[in-house]
Each structure stands twice: as structure tokens, then as C-alpha cells.
C-alpha positions in Angstrom: 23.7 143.3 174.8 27.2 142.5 175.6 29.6 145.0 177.7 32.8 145.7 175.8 35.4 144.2 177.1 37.8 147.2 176.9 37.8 149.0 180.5 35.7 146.4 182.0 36.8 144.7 185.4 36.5 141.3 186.7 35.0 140.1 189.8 33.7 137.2 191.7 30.8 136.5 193.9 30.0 133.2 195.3 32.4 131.7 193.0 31.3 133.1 189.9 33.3 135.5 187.6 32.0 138.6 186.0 32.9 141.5 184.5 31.4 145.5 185.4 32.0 148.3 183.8 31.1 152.4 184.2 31.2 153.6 181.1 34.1 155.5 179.9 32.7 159.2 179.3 29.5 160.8 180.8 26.8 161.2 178.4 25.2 164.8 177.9 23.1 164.5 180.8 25.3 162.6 183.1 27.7 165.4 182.7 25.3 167.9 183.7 24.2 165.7 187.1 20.6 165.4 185.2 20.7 161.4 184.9 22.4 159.4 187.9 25.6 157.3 187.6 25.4 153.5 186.2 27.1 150.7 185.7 27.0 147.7 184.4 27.5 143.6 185.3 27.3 140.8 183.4 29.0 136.9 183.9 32.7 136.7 182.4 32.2 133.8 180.1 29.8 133.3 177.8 27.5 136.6 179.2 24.1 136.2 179.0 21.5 138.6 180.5 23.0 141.8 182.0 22.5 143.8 185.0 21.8 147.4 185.0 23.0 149.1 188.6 21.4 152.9 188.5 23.0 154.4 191.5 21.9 157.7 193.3 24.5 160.3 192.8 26.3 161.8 189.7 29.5 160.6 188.2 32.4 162.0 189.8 33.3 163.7 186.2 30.5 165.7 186.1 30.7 169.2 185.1 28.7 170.8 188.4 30.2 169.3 190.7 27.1 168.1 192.2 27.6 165.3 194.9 28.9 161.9 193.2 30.5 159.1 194.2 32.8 156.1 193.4 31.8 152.4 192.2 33.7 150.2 194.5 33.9 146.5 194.2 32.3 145.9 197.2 29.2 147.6 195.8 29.4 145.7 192.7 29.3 142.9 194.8 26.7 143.9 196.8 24.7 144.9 193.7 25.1 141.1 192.2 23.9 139.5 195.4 20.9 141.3 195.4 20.1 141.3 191.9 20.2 137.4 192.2 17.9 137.5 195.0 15.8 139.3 192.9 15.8 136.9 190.2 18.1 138.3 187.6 19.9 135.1 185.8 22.6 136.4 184.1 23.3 132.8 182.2 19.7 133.5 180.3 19.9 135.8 177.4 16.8 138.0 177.5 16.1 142.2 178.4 18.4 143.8 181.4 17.3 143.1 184.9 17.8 146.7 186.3 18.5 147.7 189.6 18.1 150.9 191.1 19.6 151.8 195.0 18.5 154.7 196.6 20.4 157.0 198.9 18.8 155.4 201.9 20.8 152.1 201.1 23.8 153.3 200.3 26.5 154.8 203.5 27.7 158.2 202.5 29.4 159.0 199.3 33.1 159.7 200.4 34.9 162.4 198.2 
């Protein structure tokens, strides 16, 4: 699964480039603060195996206003680091390595 490269930013970590992306619209439930924000990381060239960041608040867009917050780079980078601690190898094709934070390690959403 590759992420489309339209809307999708570039970052490095530890000398690496990749590429993350929130995707454009909410889906159904997403909109309706059922189903947490995501995002998605994968390496810049040639992407292999991609990471799945499930984060513990809505999407700012969603239609209740129910407590969201932004996707920083800093988070993105934190994400990576920790996903490659974890074992994800994004250079080997294969299934998503998924990560999920939880409120507890993550400072407060700012609005």
C-alpha cells in the first residue's frame, strides 16, 4: 500500500526521508468523532512497508466538535522513532505495522 503522493509531507529522522500524510476528508465515522484520527508514514523513496499512527482524539474537522487535535511534525517524528524501536522496517514490503498512542503519552491537545 503506497500513500499518494498528493498532500503528503516530507520528513526526516535519523537521516532518513519519508513522507506522512492525514488523509484529506474524514471518513463517515471520523466525522462523527466515532473512529480516532490517523495518519500515515512511509520512507520517501522506493516505500516499502508502511506505518499506521492511530492517535487518541478526533480530527479537528469533525462535525461534533468533540476534542481533537493537530499532527505536528514533531509527533510524526516521534511516531517513527518508536515504531522502529518496535521493529517496523519500512524498507520491507509486507502488512502495516500499526501504532496506536494513548492519551497518557501524548501532552494536551492544544486548540
Amino acid at each position: 500500500m503506497a500513500l499518494p503522493k498528493k498532500g503528503s509531507r516530507f520528513i526526516t529522522v535519523s537521516g532518513v526521508a519519508y513522507r506522512w500524510r492525514v488523509r484529506h476528508k474524514p471518513t463517515y465515522d471520523q466525522g462523527n468523532g466515532w473512529s480516532p484520527m490517523t495518519f500515515a508514514v512511509e520512507l520517501a523513496e522506493k516505500p516499502g512497508n508502511v506505518l499506521l499512527v492511530t492517535l487518541p482524539y478526533a480530527r479537528p474537522d469533525n462535525w461534533l466538535l468533540e476534542q481533537s487535535m493537530s499532527v505536528r511534525p514533531a509527533l510524526v517524528a516521534q511516531c517513527i522513532r518508536r515504531a522502529i524501536s518496535e521493529g517496523w522496517a519500512s524498507h520491507r514490503t509486507g502488512s502495516a505495522h500499526r501504532l496506536e498512542l494513548t492519551r497518557a503519552e501524548l501532552s494536551p491537545p492544544h486548540p
